[in-house]
C-alpha positions as CSV (number, residue, x, y, z in Angstrom):
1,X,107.5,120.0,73.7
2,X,104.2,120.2,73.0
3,X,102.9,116.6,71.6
4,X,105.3,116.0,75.1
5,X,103.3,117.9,77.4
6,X,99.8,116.9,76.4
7,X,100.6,112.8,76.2
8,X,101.9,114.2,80.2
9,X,99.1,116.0,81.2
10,X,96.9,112.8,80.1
11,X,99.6,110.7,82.2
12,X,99.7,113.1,85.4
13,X,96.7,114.8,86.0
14,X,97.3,115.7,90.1
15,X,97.6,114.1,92.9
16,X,94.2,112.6,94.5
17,X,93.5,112.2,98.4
18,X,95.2,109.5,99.7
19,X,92.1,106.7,100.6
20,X,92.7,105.2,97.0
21,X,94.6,102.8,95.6
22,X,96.9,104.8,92.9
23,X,98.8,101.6,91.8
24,X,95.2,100.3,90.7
25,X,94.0,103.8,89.0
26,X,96.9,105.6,87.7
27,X,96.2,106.9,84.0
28,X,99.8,105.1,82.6
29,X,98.3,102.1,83.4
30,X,95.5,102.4,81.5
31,X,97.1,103.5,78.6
32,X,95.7,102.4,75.1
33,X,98.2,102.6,72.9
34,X,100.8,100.3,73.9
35,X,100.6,96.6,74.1
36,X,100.7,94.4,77.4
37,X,105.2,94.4,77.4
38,X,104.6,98.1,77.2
39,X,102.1,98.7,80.1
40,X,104.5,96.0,81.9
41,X,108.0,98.5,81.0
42,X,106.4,101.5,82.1
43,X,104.3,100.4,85.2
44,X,106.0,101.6,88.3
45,X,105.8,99.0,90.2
46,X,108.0,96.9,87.9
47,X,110.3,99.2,87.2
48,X,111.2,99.8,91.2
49,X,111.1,95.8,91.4
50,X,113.6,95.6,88.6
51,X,115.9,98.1,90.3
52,X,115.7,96.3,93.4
53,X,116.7,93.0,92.1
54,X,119.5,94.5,90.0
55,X,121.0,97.0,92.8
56,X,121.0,94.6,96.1
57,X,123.8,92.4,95.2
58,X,125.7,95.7,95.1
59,X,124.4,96.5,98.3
60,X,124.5,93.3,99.9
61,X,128.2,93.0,99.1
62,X,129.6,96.6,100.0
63,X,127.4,96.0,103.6
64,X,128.9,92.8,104.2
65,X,132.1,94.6,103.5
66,X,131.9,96.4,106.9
67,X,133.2,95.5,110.1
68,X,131.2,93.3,112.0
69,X,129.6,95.6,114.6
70,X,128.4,98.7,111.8
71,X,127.0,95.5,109.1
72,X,124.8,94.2,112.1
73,X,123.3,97.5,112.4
74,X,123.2,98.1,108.4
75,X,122.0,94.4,107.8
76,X,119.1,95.5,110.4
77,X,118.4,99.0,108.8
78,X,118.1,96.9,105.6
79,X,115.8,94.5,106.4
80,X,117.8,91.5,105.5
81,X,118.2,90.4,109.3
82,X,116.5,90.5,112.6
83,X,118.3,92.6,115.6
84,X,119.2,89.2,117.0
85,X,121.1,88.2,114.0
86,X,119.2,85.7,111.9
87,X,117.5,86.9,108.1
88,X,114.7,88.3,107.5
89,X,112.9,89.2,104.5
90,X,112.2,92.4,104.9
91,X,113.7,94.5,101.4
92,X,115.4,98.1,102.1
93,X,112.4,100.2,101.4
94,X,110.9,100.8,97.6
95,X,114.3,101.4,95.8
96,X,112.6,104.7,93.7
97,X,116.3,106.7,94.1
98,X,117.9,103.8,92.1
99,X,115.0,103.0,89.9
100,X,115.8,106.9,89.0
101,X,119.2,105.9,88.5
102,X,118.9,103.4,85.9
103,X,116.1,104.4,84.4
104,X,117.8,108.0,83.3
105,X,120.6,106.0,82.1
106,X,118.2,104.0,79.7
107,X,116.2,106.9,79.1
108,X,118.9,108.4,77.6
109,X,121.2,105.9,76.7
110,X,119.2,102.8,76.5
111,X,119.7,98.9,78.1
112,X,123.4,99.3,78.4
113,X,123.4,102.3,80.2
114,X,121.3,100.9,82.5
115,X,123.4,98.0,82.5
116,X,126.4,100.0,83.2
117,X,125.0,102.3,86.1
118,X,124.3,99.9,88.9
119,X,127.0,100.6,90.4
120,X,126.1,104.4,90.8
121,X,122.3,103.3,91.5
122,X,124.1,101.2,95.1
123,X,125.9,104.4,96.0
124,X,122.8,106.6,95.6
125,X,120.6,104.1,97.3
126,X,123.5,103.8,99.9
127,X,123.7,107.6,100.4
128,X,119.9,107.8,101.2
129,X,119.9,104.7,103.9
130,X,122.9,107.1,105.4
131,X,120.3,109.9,105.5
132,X,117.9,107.8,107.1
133,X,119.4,106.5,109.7
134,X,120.9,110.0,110.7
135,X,117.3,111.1,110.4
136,X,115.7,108.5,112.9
137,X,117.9,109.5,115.3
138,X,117.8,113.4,114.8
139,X,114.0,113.5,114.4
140,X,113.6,110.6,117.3
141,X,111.6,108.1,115.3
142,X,111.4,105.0,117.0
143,X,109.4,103.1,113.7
144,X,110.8,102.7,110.2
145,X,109.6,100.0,107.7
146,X,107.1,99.0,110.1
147,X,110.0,97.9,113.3
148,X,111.7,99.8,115.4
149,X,114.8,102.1,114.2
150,X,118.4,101.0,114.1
151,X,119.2,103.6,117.0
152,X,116.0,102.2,119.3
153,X,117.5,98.6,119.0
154,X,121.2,99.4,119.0
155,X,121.7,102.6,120.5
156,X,122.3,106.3,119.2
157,X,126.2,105.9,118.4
158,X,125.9,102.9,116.5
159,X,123.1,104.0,114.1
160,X,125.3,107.2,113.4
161,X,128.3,105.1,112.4
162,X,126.6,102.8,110.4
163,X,125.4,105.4,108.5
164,X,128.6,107.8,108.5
165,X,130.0,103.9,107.0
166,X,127.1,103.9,104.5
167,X,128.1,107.0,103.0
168,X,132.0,106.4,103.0
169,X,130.8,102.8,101.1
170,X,128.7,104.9,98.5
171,X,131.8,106.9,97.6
172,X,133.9,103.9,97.8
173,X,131.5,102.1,95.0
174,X,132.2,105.0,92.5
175,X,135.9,105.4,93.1
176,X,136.3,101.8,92.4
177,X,134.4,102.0,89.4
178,X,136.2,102.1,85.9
179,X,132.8,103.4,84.1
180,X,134.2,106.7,82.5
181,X,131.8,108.8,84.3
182,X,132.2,107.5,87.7
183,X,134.5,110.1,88.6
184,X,132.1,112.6,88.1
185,X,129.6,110.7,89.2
186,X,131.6,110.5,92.7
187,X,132.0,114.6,92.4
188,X,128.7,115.2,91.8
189,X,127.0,112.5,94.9
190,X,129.3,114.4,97.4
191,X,128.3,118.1,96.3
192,X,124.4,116.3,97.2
193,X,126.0,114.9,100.3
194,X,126.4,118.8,101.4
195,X,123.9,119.8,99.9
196,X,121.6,116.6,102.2
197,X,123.2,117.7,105.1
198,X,122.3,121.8,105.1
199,X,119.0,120.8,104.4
200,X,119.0,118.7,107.5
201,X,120.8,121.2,109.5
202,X,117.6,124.4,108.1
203,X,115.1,121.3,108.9
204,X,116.6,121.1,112.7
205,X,116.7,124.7,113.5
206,X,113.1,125.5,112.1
207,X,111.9,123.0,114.9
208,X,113.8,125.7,117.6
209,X,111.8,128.6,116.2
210,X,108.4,129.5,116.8
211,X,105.3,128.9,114.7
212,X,105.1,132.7,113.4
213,X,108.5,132.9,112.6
214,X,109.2,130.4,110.0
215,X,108.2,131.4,106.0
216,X,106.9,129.1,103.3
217,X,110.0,130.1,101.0
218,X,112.7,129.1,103.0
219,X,110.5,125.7,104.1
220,X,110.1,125.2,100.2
221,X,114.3,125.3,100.2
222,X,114.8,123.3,102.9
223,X,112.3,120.9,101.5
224,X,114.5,120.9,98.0
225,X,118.4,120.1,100.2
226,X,116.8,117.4,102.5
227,X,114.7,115.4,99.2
228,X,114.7,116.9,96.0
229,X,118.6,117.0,95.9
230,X,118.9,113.6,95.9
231,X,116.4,112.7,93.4
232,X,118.2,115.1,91.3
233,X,121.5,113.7,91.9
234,X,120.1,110.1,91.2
235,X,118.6,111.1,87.7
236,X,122.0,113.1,86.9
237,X,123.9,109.9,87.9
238,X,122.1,108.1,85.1
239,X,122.2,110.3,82.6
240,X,126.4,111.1,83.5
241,X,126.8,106.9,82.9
242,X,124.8,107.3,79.1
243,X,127.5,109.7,78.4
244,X,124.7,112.4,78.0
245,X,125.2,116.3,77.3
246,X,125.7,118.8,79.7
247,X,122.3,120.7,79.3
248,X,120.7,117.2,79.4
249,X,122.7,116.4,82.8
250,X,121.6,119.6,84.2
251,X,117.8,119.1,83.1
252,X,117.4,115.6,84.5
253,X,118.5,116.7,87.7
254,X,116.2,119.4,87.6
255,X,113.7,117.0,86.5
256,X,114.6,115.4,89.5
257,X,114.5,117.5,91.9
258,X,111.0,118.9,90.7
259,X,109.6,115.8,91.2
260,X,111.4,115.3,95.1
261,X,109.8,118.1,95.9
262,X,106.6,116.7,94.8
263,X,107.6,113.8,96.8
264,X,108.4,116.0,99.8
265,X,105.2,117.0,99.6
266,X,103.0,114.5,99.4
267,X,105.2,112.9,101.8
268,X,104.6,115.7,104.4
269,X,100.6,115.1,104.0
270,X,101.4,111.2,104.4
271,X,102.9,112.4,107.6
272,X,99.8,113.5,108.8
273,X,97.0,112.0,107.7
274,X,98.2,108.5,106.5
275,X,97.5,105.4,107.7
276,X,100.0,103.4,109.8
277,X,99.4,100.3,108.5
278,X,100.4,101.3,105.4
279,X,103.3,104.0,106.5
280,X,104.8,101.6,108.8
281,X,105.3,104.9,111.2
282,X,102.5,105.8,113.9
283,X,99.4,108.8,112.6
284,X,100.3,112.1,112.7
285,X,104.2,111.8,113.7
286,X,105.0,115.1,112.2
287,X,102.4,116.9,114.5
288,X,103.6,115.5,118.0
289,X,106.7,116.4,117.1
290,X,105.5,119.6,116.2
291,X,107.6,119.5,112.9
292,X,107.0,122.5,110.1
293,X,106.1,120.2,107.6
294,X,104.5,122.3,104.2
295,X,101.3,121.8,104.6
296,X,101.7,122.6,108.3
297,X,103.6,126.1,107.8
298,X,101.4,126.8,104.3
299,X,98.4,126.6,106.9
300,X,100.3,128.7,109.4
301,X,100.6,131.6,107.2
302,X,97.1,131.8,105.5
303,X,95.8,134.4,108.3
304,X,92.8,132.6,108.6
305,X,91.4,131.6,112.0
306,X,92.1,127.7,112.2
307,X,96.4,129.0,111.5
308,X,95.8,131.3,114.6
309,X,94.7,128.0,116.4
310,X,97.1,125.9,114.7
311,X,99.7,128.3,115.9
312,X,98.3,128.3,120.0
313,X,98.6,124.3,119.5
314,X,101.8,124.3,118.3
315,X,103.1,126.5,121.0
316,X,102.3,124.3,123.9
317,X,103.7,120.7,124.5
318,X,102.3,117.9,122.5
319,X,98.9,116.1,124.3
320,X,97.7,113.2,122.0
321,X,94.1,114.4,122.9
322,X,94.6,117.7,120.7
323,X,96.3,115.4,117.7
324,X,92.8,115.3,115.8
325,X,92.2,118.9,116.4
326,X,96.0,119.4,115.3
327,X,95.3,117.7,111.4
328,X,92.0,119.3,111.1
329,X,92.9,122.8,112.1
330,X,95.9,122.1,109.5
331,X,93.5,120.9,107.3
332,X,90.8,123.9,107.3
333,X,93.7,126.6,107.5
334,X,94.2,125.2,103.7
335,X,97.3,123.3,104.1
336,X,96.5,119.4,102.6
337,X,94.9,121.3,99.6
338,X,97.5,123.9,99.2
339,X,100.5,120.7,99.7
340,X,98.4,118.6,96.8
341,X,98.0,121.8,94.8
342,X,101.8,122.5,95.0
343,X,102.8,118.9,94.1
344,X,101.0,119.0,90.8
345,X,102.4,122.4,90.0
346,X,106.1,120.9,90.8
347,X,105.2,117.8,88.5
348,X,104.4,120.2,85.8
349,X,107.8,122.1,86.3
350,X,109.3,118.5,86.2
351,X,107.8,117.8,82.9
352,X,108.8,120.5,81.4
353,X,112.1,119.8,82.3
354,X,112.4,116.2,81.3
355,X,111.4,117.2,77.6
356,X,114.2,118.9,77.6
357,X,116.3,115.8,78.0
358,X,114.0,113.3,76.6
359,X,112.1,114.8,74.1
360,X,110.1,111.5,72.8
361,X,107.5,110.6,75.6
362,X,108.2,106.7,74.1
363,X,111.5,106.8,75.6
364,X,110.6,108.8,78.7
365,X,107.7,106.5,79.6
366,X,109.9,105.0,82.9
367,X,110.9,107.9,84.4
368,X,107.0,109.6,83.8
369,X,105.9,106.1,85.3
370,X,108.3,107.0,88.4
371,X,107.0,110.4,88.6
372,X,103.6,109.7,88.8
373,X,104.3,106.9,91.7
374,X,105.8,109.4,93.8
375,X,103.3,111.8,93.6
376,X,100.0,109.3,93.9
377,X,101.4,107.3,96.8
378,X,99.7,106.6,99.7
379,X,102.2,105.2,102.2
């Protein structure tokens, strides 16, 4: 573990502020040791492109297996048409659940693993797009992938179904599937499904309770259901198709699930201070909606004098003249560092876990390249 964890540490140093341009300055790109077809394997970017190409004709075909009302609002959510009907080429968001997918399975069992789990990469990617446009309509977001949301063009009940559809299509994809593992693979996505879906429900009724009253612990949990879960599903889906171990099973998902939370947390800071034109949503969502994001409830509970004023905001309706003085009391009550601080720790956690699984850092170069995307993204 340890020649493991240094090469790592190298790789994933922290997560900066979010004005640069990670894709341009992440250390794996500038990696000395490999040639140019390595630094081309391993570079995130590709890898998520390479998932994408391999995973929408799965995707393409199960939506346009659905009736014709639930594909129009799916074909929408996706990005493959307009709400009037004709294509578009938008793409269905940056595909890093089923880039985890397959690159677990080749991780572990190399190319025809990978080959063999695209299948269970479309029903992961097809769970998450259920999440999402549940989500939208649950948290009221009117902008996703820079357009309106499914239920702002098509109505509340039709988003819902066209996700409940989503999900029963996921399930459908690994039931069909004569891959040895898909039945476990099935098994295991639905336990998530429950899992996605308490995490939701903690995430909903911390928005009824006030300010004071909600801890960083149980945020931290709920944090782990909504995000992590399915990251850690998506890397145990990959490494069930290699026909992997048990223990390796379990520490991919953990692996997983380290690094969602990471995610989740750099994804709560993007919710505040990033920039629409690159997040496709409008600045500081989370705040007029008064949501307990981490570094929102981390700066709530550090006793310090911007949290008492963060808390007095929060208690009164939203004003978009207080917005600035929202992110900056947020900001000096310690919760952006304290969110960055916490993401590096949970990368580190992830690490550890992964050399469990994938002791040579050759061979777990694409999933390290995944880990560090999600935790130096900027939109």
């Amino acid at each position: 573990m340890g020649e493991f964890m240094t090469e790592t540490k190298q790789r994933l140093a922290g997560p900066r502020r979010f004005t640069e341009t990670p894709e341009r300055q992440g250390p794996i790109a500038k990696r000395t040791d490999a040639g140019p077809d390595r630094l081309d394997e391993y570079e995130a970017p590709a890898i998520l492109e390479r998932a994408r190409t391999s995973v929408d004709p799965e995707l393409r075909a199960a939506v346009g297996s659905l009736p014709g009302s639930m594909r129009r609002v799916a074909l929408y959510h996706f990005g493959w048409e307009h709400a009037d009907g004709t294509p578009a080429a938008g793409n269905g968001g940056k595909a890093i659940r089923p880039a985890l997918v397959l690159t677990a399975a080749a991780a572990v069992g190399g190319p025809a693993a990978r080959a063999a789990a695209v299948r269970a990469a479309a029903a992961v990617e097809l769970v998450h797009n259920f999440t999402l446009l549940h989500d939208d309509v649950m948290d009221r977001d009117t902008t996703r992938r820079h357009r309106p949301t499914a239920w702002t063009v098509f109505g509340e009940a039709d988003a819902i179904l066209a996700g409940d559809a989503l999900q029963a299509l996921a399930l459908r994809l690994l039931a069909e599937d004569p891959h040895p593992a898909s039945a476990a693979a099935g098994a295991r996505l639905a336990d998530c499904v429950v899992e996605l879906c308490a995490g939701q429900q903690a995430d909903v009724a911390m928005e009824r309770r006030g300010p004071d009253e909600v801890g960083l612990d149980e945020v931290l949990a709920m944090a782990e259901a909504k995000t992590g879960a399915l990251l850690g599903c998506a890397c145990a889906l990959g490494a069930l198709y290699a026909g992997a171990a048990e223990d390796d099973v379990e520490a991919l998902d953990a692996f997983g699930r380290e690094a969602g939370l990471a995610f989740q947390l750099i994804d709560d800071v993007i919710g505040i201070w990033g920039d629409p034109c690159r997040t496709g949503k409008p600045a500081g969502a989370d705040l007029a909606a008064r949501k307990k994001s981490l570094p929102v409830v981390a700066a709530l509970v550090s006793g310090s004098p911007a949290a008492a004023e963060l808390a007095e905001l929060y208690r009164g309706p939203y004003r978009e003249a207080d917005l600035e003085r929202t992110a900056l009391a947020v900001e000096q009550a310690g919760g952006r560092d304290w969110a960055q601080a916490q993401a590096a720790d949970r990368m580190a956690h992830a690490m550890r876990q992964l050399s469990r699984a994938v002791p040579d850092p050759e061979a777990a170069g694409g999933l390290l390249a995944l880990a560090e995307f999600v935790t130096r993204r900027s939109s």
